[in-house]
N, C-alpha and C positions, 0 to 999 in steps of 0.2 A: 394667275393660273392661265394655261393657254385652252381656251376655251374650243381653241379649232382639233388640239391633237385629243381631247377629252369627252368630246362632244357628245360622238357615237356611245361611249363609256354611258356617260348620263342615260342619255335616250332609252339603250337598253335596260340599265334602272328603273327607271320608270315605268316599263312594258312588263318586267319579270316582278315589280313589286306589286302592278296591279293584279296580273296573273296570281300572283301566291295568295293575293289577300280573295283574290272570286274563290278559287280551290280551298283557302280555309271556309269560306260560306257555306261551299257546296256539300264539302266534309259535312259540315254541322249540323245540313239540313239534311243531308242522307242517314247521318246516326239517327237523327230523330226519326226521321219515317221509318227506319228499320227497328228501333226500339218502340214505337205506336203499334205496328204490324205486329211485332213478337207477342203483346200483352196483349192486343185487343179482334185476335183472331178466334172464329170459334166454330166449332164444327156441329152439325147437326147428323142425324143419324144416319147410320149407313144405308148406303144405297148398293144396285148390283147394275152394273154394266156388264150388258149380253150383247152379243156378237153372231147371226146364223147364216154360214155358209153353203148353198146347194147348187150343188153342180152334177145335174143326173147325166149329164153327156157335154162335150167340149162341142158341138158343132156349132161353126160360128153362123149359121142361120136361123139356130135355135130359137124359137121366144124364152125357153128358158132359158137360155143365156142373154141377161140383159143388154148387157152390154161386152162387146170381144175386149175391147180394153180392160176389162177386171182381174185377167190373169195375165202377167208381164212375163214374158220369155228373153230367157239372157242367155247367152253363148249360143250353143247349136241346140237349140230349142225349138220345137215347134209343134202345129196343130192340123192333124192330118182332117183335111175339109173330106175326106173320101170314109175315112173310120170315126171320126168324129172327136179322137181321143188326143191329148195330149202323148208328144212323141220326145225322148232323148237317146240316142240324136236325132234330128229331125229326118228320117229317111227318104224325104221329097227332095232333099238337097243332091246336088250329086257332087259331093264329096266321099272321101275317106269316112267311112263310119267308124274306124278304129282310132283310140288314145282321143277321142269325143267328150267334151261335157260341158253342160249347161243344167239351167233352174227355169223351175214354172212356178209362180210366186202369187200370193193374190196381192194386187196391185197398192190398196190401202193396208196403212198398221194397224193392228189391233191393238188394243189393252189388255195387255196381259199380266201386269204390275201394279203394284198400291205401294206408293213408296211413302205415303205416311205409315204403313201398318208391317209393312215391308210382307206382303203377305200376297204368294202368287196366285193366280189366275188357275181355277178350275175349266178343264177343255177336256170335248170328247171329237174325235173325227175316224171317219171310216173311209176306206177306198176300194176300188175295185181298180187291180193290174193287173198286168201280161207281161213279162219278159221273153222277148222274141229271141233266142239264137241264130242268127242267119249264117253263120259259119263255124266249124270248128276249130277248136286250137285248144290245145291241153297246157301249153304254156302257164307256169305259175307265175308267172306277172301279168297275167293276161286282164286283170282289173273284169269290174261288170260290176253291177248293183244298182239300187234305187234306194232314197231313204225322203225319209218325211222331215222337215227341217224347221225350225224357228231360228229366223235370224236378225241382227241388228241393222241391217241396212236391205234395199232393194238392188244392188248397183253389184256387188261382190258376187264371184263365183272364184270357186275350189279349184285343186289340180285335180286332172283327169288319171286312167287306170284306177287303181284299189285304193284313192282319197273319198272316191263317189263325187267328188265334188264339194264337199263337206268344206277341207278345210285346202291352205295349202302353205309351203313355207316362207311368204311372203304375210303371212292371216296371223297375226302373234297380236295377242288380247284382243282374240274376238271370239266373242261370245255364242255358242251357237248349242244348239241340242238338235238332238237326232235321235232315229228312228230306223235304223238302216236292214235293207234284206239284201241280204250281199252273197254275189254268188259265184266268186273270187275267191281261195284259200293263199293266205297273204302272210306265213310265219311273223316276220318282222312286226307285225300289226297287231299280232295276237287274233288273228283268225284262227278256229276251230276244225274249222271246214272248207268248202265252197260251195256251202247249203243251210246257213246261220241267218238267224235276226239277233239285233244286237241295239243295246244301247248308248250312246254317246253322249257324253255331258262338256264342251270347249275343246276336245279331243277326237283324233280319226280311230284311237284304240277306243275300244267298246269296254265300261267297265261291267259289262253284263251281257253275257250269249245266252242261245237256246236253239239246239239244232231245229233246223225246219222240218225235220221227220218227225217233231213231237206233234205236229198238226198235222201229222197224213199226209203231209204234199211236199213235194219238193218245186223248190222254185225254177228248177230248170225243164220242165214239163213243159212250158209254152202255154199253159194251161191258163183261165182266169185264176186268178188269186182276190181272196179281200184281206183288210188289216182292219182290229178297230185297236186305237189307241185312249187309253180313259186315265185324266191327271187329275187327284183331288189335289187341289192347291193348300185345301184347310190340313187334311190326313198326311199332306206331302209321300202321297204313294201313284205309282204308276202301277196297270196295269196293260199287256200289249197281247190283244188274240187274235190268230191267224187261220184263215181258213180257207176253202173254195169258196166261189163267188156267190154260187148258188144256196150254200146251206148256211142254215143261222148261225149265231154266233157260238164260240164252245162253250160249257161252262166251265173249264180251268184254260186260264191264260197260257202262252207258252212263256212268256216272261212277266214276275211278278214282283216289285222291289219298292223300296222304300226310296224316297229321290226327292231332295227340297231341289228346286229351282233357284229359289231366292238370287244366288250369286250370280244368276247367268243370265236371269231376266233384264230388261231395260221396261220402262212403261208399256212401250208401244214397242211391237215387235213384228215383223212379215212371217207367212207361216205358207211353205208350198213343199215342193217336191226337189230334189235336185239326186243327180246320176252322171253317170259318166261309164266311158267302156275302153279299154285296154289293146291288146292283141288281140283278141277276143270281140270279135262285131256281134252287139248286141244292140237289139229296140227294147226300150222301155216306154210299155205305153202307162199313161192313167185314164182310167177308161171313166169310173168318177167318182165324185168328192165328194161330204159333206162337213162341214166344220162348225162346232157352236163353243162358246168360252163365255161364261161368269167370272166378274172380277169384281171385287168391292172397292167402292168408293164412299167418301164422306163430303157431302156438302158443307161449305167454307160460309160461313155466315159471318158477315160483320158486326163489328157491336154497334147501338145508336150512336155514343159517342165517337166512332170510324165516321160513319156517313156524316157526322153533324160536320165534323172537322173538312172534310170532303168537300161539300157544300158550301163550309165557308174560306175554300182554297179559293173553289170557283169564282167565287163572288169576287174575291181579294184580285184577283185574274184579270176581270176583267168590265170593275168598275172602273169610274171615272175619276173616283178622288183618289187622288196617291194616297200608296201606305209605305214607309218608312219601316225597315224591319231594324231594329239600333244593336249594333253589335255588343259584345259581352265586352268586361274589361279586358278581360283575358284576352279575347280576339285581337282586340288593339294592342297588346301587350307582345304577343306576339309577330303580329303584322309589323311593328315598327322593331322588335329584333332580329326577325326576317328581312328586313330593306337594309338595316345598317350592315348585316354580314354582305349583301347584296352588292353594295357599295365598295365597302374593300375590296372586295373581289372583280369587278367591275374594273375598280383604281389600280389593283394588283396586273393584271390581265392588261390593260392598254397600254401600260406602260415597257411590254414586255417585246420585242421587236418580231416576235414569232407569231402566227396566230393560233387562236386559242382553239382546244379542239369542240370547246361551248357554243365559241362563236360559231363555229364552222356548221356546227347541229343548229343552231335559230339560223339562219343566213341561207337555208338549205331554200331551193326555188321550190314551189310547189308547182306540182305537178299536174300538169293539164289532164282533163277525163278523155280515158283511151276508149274505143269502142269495145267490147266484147271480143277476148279471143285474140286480139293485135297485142304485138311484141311493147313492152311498156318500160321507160326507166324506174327502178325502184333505188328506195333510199335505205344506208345502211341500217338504220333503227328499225325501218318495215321489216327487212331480213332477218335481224337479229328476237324480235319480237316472234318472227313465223319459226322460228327453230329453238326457240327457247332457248336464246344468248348462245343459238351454235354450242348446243350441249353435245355430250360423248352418246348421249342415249338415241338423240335423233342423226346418228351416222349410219349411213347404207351402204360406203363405201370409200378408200380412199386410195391415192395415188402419189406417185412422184411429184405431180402437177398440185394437188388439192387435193379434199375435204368434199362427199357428196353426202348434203345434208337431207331428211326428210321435212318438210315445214309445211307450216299451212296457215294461206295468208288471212286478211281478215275478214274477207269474205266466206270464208270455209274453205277456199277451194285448197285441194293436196296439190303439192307441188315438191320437185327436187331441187336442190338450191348448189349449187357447186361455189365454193369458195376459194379459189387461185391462193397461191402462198403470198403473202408478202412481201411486197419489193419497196419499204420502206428505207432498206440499208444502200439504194442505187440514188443518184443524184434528182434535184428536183426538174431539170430540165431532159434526163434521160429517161426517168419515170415516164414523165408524160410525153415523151418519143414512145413509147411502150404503148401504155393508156391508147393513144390515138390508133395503132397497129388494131389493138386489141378489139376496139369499137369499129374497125374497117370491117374486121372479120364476123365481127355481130352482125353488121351491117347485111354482108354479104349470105350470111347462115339466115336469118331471119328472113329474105329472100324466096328460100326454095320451100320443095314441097313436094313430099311423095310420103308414100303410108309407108318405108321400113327406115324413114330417116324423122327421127323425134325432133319436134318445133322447138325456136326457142324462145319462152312465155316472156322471158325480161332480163335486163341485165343491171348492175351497177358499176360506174366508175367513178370513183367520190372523189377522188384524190388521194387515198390511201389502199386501195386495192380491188383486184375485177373480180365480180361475184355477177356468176351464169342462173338462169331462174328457167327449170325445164317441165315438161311434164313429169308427172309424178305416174309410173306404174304398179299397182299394189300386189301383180305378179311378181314382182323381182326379176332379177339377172338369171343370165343363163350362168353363170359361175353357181348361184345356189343351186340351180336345180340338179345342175350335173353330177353334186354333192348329196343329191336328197336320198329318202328313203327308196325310191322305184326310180327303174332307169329309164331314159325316152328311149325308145324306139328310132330305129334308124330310119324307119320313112320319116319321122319327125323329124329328126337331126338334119336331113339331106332336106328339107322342105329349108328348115333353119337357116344352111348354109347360103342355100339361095338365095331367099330373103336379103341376106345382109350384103351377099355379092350385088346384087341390083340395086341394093340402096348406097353402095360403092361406084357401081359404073354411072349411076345418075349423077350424086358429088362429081366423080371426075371428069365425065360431060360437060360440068359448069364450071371448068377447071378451078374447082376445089376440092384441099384435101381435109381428111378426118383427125386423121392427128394422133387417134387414142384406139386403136380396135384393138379388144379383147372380151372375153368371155364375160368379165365385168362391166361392159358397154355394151353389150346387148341384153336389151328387155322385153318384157312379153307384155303383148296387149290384152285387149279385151277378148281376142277371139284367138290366143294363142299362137299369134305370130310374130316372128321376129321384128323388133324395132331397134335403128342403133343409134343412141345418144351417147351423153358426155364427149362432145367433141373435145381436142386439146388443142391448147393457142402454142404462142412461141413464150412462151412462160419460162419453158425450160431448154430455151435456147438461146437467151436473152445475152450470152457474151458474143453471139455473130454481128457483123454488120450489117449484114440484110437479111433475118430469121426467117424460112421461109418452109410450109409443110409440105413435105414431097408426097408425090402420091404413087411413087415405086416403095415409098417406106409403108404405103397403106398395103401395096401390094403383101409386102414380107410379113408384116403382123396378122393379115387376112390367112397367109397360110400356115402359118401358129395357133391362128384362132380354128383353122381348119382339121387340125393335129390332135387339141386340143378335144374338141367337139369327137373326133372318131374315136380315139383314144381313153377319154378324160382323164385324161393327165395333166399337169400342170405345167406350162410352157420350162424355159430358160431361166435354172438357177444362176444364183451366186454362183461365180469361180468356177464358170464355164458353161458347155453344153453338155449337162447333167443331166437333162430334163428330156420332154418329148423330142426334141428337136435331134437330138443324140442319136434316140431310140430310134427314130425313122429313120431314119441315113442308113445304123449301123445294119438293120433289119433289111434296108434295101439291100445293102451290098452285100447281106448273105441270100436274099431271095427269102424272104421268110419275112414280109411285110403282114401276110395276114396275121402272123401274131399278135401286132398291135393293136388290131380293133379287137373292141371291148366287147365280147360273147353275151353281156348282158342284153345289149340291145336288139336282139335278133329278132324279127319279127316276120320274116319267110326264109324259107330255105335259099341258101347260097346269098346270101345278104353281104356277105364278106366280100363278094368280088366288085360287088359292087363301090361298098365302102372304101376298097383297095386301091382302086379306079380314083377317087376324091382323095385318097392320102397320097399319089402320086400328083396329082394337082397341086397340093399343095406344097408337097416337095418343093415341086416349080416353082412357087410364090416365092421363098426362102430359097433362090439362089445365090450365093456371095454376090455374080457380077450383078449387076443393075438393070446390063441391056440382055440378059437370059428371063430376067422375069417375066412372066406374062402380062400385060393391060390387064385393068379386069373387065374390059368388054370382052374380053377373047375366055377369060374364066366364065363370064356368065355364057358365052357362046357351048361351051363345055358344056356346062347344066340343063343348055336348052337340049341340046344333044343326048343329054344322058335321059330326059324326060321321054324323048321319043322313042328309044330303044333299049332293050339288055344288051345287045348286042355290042358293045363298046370298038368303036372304033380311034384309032392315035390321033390325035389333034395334031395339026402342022407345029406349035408352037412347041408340043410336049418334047421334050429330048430328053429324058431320062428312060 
C-alpha cells in the first residue's frame, strides 16, 4: 500500500474516530443528567413576585426619579427638562413633528409569565396624559394617538401615522399588547371614530373599542386625561377606566372584557408608552406613571440525592486520584462500527482525484478573532446554520443576482445574508478570476462610510460561491412600505429620495458604483431614514471581458426608483415599457404629469408641484443617451436647491 498517497486518508481516521467516540460520551452524559433533573426536580410552594413602578413626574432633577436611565427613549422620544413629562415627539427637537414615532419604556423587564403554570401576571397601572394639537389637519390619514404597551424586547419600535407605533410590516410574530387612545379615525383599521380607546392583543386592529365620550372627555380637548388599566391574570379579565386627571376613578370601566394573555406573554416583558403622529402634529405627553404586577412563582428545590450526586461530581473534578469512567458494551460496539464505516469512506474519498466536499469542510482555516463591529470572513456552515439551511421562510427578498436571507449568527446578533447564484457550471480557473473580482469589490465596500450607505458585516468565498453578510433592518424595505396599509407622506418620500441621492454622490466620489438600486435596496433605520444596501457585483455580467459597474446605470435606476417613490408604481415590466417609466414620458408629452403622483400622499396644499418638479428629474436620470443624464452630484445639487425654496427654478443640466 502506498502509504504517502493514503496517509492523510488515515490521519483523518483517526481524528474523526476519536471525535465520534468523545460525542458518543458526551451524548450519554448529557441523557443522563437530563433524565436525573426530570425525576429529581421539586418545587416548593408558591411564591409571588411583585414589581412597583412610581413615577409622580419625569423631571430628570427629581429625587424621585432615582435614577434618568430607568426610562429608555427610542425614536423621537424624549423628556422635556422644562415640563417635566415625557414627550412623543420630542418637541425640543427641531425637526418635522409630523409622520413621528418613538417609545418610553421602563428600562428593566419585568415578570410577567409563569411558564411552569403557564399562568399570566396580575398588573394594575395609572397615568396621567395630555395630547397636545399643535396644528390642524382634517386629513383621514392624519395618524395621532398614545397607547400603553407590553413588549418583547427594549430595541423595537412600530411605523408611525395610525400604527401608533405599535406594530409595523416588518414586526411579524411579535408579540405585543396594547392599550391604545387613538385620536385618528383609520377605516382600513377598524377605527370607530377619532375619539376611541381600544384594545389590541399582536395586532394594530383593536379587537375591542369604546368611544371616549363614554368617560365625558374627549381626547382632543388638550385637556389632562388619566387611564387606570387593571389585569387579573388568575380571572384572565381586563378592565380599562378613563377619566380627567383630577377626579377619581369611575365606577363602570369604559372597556370591560375577558382577555387571557397566556399567548402573547414571554417571562419577562418591557411595559411603557409608545405613539406616533401622522399629517397631523401632535405632542403627547406622560405627565405620570405608576406600575405594580404580581406573578407566581414556585421555588425549585433539589432532592438530597441531586445535591449528594453534585458533591460527589465535585469531588471526582478535582481530586487527585484518577477516576476512570469504563464505557458500556454497547459504546464500544458502536464506536468500532463507527470507525470501520469511517474507514471506507476515508479509502473511498482519497482515492477519488476530486476533492471531497468533507474534506473541504475539516480543512476549512479557522478564523482569527475580529474586533467588534469590523468586516469578518465567514464560513459556509456559519451562514447556513444562521438562516436555517437558507430556508424559504427566512427570505426578505430576491433578485436576478440572489437570495436575501434573514439570519442570525451565533452570537444573537440579526443580520441580512445575501447569497450570489451559483457559478458552479463556469471553469475552475475562471471562477476564481471571478472570486478574486468579487472580493476586490468587498474590499473596496467594506472601506467606506456614511449613514445612508449600509456596511458590509462579512462576506464568504469558499470556492463554491459569494455570500455578502449585511446589517439586518427590522424596518424593512421601502418596496413593503409603499405597499402597506397608510401612505408616506411626501415630505417623507422627498426626505427618502434624498437620502439615497447622497448615499449615491458619496459611492460615486469614491469612484464606486451600486450596482442594484431599487425600492427593494433601500431600507429604513432606527430613526426612519433612508439606508441603501444590497450592493450588486458583476455576478450578472460574468460573459464580459472586463465586468465592470457603471455609475451612469446607477444614474437610470435612481431615476426609476424616483418614479417609483412619486408614483408607487412598479418600475419596467416584461415586454416592454408598460410600467411607470411609460407612464411618465407619455404624461409628459401630453402635459398632464401631475396625474401621476399619487393623491395619497398629500400632506399641504399644492404638494403636487412640487412632486412634479422630482418626477421631471428623474425623467432626466432615464435618458436613453448616456451623456444627457445627469451626475448625481448635480441631482443632489437639485434637492439642495429645492430644500431652500418653493420657488423652483430650471437646473442648467434639466432639458426636458
Amino acid at each position: 500500500m502506498d502509504y504517502k498517497q493514503y496517509g492523510s486518508g488515515w490521519w483523518w481516521l483517526i481524528l474523526l474516530s476519536t471525535t465520534f467516540i468523545n460525542l458518543l460520551q458526551q451524548h450519554q452524559f448529557a441523557a443522563h443528567e437530563i433524565s436525573n433533573n426530570k425525576h429529581h426536580h421539586h418545587y416548593g410552594p408558591p411564591t409571588n413576585v411583585t414589581k412597583t413602578l412610581h413615577f409622580p413626574n419625569f423631571t430628570p432633577n427629581d429625587s424621585t426619579l432615582i435614577h434618568h436611565d430607568q426610562v429608555k427613549l427610542l425614536g423621537n422620544a424624549g423628556i422635556s427638562k422644562d415640563k417635566g413629562v415625557i414627550q412623543i415627539p420630542d418637541a425640543s427637537q427641531a425637526v418635522d413633528c409630523t409622520y413621528q414615532v418613538g417609545r418610553a419604556l421602563y428600562s428593566s423587564p419585568i415578570r410577567l409569565f409563569d411558564p411552569l403554570t403557564l399562568t399570566p401576571a396580575s398588573f394594575q397601572t395609572t397615568f396621567s396624559f395630555q395630547l397636545d394639537a399643535t396644528t390642524t389637519n382634517n386629513s383621514s390619514s392624519g395618524g395621532g394617538g398614545l397607547a400603553f404597551v407590553i413588549v418583547p424586547d427594549e430595541f423595537t419600535i412600530g411605523r408611525p401615522g395610525p400604527w401608533l407605533g405599535i406594530l409595523n410590516d416588518a414586526c411579524k410574530h411579535y408579540n405585543v399588547f396594547a392599550v391604545e387612545f387613538d385620536t385618528s379615525h383609520d377605516p382600513e383599521l377598524g377605527d370607530p371614530n377619532d375619539d376611541h380607546v381600544g384594545i389590541n392583543v399582536g395586532a394594530i386592529v383593536s379587537f375591542k373599542t369604546a368611544n371616549s365620550s363614554g368617560a365625558r372627555i374627549s381626547l382632543h380637548s388638550n385637556s389632562r386625561h388619566r387611564a387606570w388599566i387593571t389585569y387579573d391574570g388568575h380571572r384572565r379579565w381586563i378592565d380599562v377606566h378613563l377619566g380627567s386627571d383630577s377626579d377619581p376613578i369611575h365606577t363602570q370601566p369604559i372597556l370591560s372584557s375577558p382577555l387571557n394573555l397566556s399567548p402573547f406573554l414571554e417571562e419577562y416583558m418591557f411595559v411603557g408608552f409608545s405613539a406616533s403622529t401622522g399629517n397631523s402634529t401632535q405632542i403627547h405627553n406622560i405627565i405620570s406613571w405608576n406600575f405594580s404586577s404580581t406573578a407566581q412563582a414556585f421555588l425549585q428545590l433539589p432532592s438530597t440525592e441531586v445535591c449528594r450526586r453534585n458533591i460527589h461530581n465535585q469531588v471526582s473534578k478535582y481530586s487527585t486520584i484518577s477516576h476512570y469512567n469504563k464505557t458500556s458494551s454497547f459504546l464500544v460496539f458502536v464506536a468500532v462500527l463507527g470507525l470501520c464505516s469511517v474507514a471506507l469512506l476515508s479509502f473511498y474519498f482519497s482515492s477519488q482525484p476530486k476533492e471531497s466536499s468533507i474534506s473541504l469542510l475539516l480543512t476549512e482555516k479557522k478564523q482569527r478573532p475580529m474586533p467588534p463591529g469590523k468586516p469578518r470572513r465567514f464560513t459556509v456552515p456559519e451562514l447556513h446554520k444562521a438562516t436555517r439551511g437558507f430556508s424559504n421562510v427566512q427570505v426578505l427578498t430576491s433578485d436576478s443576482g440572489g437570495v436575501l436571507y434573514r439570519g442570525i449568527l451565533s452570537n444573537g446578533c440579526c443580520v441580512a445574508v445575501k447569497r450570489y447564484f451559483s457559478t458552479q457550471s463556469l471553469t475552475r480557473s475562471t471562477t476564481r478570476l471571478y472570486w478574486s473580482r468579487d472580493l476586490k469589490r468587498i474590499g473596496q465596500l467594506t472601506q467606506i462610510s456614511h449613514p445612508s450607505l449600509s456596511p458590509i458585516r462579512g462576506w464568504c468565498c469558499d470556492g463554491r460561491e459569494t455570500i455578502v453578510v449585511y446589517d439586518y433592518y427590522q424596518f424593512g424595505s421601502m418596496d413593503t412600505w409603499l405597499l402597506g396599509v397608510s401612505a408616506l407622506p411626501w415630505t417623507r418620500r422627498s426626505q427618502l429620495i434624498k437620502d439615497v441621492a447622497e448615499a449615491l454622490s458619496y459611492l460615486h466620489s469614491k469612484e464606486l458604483a451600486h450596482g442594484n438600486v431599487k425600492t427593494s435596496s433601500v431600507f429604513f433605520d432606527a430613526n426612519y431614514r433612508a439606508v441603501l444596501g444590497d450592493y450588486g457585483f458583476i455576478l450578472s455580467q460574468r460573459g464580459e471581458e472586463e465586468p465592470k459597474l457603471d455609475k451612469k446605470e446607477d444614474v437610470f435606476w435612481f431615476g426609476m426608483f424616483v418614479m417609483e417613490i412619486v408614483a408607487t408604481k412598479k418600475g419596467i415590466e416584461e415586454g416592454g415599457e408598460q410600467g411607470v417609466l411609460g407612464l411618465v414620458r407619455k404624461m409628459h408629452e401630453r402635459r398632464e404629469m401631475v396625474k401621476v403622483v399619487d393623491e395619497k400622499m398629500g400632506d399641504y396644499v399644492n404638494f403636487e408641484e412640487e412632486a412634479v418638479q422630482v418626477l421631471k428629474m428623474g425623467l432626466n436620470c432615464t435618458a436613453t443617451d448616456v451623456n444627457v443624464r445627469p451626475c448625481m452630484e448635480e441631482v443632489l445639487h437639485f434637492f439642495n436647491m429645492q430644500s431652500l425654496s418653493l420657488n423652483r427654478r430650471a437646473l442648467p443640466w434639466q432639458r426636458i
